[in-house]
FIVOMAR-191176 format. One record per residue (C-alpha): x, y, z; residue number from 1. Coordinates in nm, 3 decimals, decimal comma. Example, Ala and Ser with C-alpha at 12.3 -4.5 7.8 and 13.67 -1.06 7.14 Angstrom:
REM residues 2
X:1,230&Y:-0,450&Z:0,780&resi:1
X:1,367&Y:-0,106&Z:0,714&resi:2
This chain:
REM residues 92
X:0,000&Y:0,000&Z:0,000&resi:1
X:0,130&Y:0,350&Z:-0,103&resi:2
X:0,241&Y:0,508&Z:0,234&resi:3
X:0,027&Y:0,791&Z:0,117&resi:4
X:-0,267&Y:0,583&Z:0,252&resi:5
X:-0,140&Y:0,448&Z:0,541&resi:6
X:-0,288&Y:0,695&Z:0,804&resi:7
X:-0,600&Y:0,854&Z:0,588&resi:8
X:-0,756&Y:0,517&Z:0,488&resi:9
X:-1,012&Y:0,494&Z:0,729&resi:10
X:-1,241&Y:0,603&Z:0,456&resi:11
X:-1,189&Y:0,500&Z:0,106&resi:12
X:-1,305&Y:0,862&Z:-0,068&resi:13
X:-1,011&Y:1,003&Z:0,127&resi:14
X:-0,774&Y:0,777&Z:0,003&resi:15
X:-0,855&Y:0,770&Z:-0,386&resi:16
X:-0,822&Y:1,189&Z:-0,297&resi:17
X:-0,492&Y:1,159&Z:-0,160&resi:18
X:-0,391&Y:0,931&Z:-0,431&resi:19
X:-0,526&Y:1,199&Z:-0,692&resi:20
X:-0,298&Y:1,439&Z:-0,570&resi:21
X:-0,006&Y:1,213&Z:-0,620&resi:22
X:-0,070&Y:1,095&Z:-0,970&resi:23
X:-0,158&Y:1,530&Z:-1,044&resi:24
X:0,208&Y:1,580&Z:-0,916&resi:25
X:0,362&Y:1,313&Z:-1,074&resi:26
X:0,198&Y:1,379&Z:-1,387&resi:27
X:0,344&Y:1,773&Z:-1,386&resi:28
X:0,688&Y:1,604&Z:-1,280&resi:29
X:0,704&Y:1,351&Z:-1,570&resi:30
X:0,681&Y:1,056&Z:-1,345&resi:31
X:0,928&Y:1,151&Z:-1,059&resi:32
X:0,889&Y:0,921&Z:-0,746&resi:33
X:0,686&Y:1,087&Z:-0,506&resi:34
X:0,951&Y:1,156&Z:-0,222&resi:35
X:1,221&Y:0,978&Z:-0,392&resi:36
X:1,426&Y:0,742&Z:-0,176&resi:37
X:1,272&Y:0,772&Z:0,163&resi:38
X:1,219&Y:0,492&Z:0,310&resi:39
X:0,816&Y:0,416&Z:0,315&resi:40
X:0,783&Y:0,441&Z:0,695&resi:41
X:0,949&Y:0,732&Z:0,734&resi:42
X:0,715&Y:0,890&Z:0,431&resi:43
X:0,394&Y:0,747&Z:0,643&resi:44
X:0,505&Y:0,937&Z:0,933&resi:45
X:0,586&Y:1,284&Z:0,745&resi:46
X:0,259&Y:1,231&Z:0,603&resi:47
X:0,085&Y:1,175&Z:0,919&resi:48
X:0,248&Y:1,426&Z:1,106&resi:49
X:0,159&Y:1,673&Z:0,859&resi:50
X:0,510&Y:1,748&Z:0,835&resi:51
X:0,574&Y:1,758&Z:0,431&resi:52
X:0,387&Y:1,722&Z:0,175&resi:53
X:0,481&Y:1,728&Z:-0,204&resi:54
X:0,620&Y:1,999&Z:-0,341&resi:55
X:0,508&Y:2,221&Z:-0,668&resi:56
X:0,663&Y:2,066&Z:-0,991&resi:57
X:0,804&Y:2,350&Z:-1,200&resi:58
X:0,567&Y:2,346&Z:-1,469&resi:59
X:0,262&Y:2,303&Z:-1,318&resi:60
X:0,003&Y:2,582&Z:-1,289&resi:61
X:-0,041&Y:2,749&Z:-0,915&resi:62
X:-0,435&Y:2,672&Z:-0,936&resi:63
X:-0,349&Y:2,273&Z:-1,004&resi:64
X:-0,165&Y:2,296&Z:-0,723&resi:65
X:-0,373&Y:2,431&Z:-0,557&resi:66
X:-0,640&Y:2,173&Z:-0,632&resi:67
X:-0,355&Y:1,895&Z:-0,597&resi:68
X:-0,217&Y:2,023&Z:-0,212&resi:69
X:-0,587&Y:2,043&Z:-0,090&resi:70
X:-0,629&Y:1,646&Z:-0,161&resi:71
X:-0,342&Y:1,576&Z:0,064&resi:72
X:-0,600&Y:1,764&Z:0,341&resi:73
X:-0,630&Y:1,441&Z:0,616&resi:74
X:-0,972&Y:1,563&Z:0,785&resi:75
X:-1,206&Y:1,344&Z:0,621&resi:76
X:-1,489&Y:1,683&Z:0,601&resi:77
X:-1,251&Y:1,848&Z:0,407&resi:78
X:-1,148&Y:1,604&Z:0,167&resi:79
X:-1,263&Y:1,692&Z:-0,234&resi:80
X:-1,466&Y:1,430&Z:-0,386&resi:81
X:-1,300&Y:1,260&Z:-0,682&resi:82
X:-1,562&Y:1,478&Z:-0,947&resi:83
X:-1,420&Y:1,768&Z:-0,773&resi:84
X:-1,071&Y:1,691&Z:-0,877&resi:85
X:-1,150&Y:1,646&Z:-1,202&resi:86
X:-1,393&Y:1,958&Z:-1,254&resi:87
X:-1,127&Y:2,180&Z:-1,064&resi:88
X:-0,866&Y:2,053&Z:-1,287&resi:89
X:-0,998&Y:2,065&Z:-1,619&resi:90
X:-0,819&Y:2,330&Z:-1,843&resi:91
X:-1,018&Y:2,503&Z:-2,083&resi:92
């Protein structure tokens, strides 16, 4: 399991969130690894902790950002809804 999930997957719809915002960044990185060689546990704590998250690829667009750092949000109220994702990250 991606250690993305590890402490947010209490509920499924936060998870396939989280996971959106990884595969938006890694998209606008041209398929970097997301934290490179960390070792998984250590990632699952940072992300837990709230302590880093992902940072903006160079070519991608502050308001996809925007949209892709608010699905890394861990308070399950909060979390965007996969048809959110999408309709906030649709470019015209």
């Amino acid at each position: 399991m991606m250690p993305l999930c590890v402490c947010v997957c209490a509920c499924v719809c936060v998870c396939v969130c989280v996971l959106a915002g990884v595969l938006l960044w890694e998209i606008f990185t041209g398929a970097d690894t997301p934290y490179g060689k960390i070792p998984q546990n250590v990632v699952a704590d940072m992300i837990c902790s709230d302590s880093q998250r992902l940072s903006q690829p160079d070519h991608c667009p502050a308001d996809v950002f925007h949209v892709m750092s608010s699905c890394w949000i861990t308070v399950r109220n909060q979390v965007f809804s996969l048809s959110t994702i999408i309709t906030r990250t649709c470019l015209d």
